[in-house]
N, C-alpha and C positions, 0 to 999 in steps of 0.2 A: 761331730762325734764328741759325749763326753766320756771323762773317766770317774764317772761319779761312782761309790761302791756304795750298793745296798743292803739294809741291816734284813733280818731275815721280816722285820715287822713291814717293813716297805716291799719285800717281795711280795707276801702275804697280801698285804694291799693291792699291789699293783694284778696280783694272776687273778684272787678272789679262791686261792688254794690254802687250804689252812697248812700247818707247819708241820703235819704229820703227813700230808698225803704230798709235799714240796720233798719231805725227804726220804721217803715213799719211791717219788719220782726218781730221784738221784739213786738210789741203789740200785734199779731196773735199768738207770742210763736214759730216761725218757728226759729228764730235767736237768738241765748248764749245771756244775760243779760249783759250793761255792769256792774262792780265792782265800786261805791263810793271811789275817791282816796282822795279826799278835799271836802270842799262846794262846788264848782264850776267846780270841774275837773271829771271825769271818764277815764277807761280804761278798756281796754278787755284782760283777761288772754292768751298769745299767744297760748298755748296748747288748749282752747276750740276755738280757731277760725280754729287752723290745727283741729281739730277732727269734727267741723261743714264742711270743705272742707273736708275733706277725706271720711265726710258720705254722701257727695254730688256724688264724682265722683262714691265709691260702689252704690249708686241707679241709677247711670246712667248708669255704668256697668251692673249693672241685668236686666236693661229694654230692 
């Protein structure tokens, strides 16, 4: 497990969600919180953006 924190450009990268429909998500509760790194910075714990994909591709799998 790392504790790598990602900038919103690497989330972006990593879901293929652009940065309006990632915060979009967050205010429905659909998409991980990001984490307060500064005043003015945030970041997203890498282990909840893999466990937010890996519960994507299991509900597409059982569907």
């Amino acid at each position: 497990m790392t504790n790598r924190m990602l900038p919103i450009s690497a989330v972006v990268e990593a879901t293929g969600l652009s940065k309006r429909t990632i915060y979009e998500e967050i205010s429905h509760n659909r998409f991980p919180r990001p984490v307060q790194l500064t005043a003015r910075r945030v970041g997203w714990p890498e282990e909840r953006i893999n466990a937010w994909l890996a519960q994507r591709v299991s509900e597409s799998d059982a569907a």
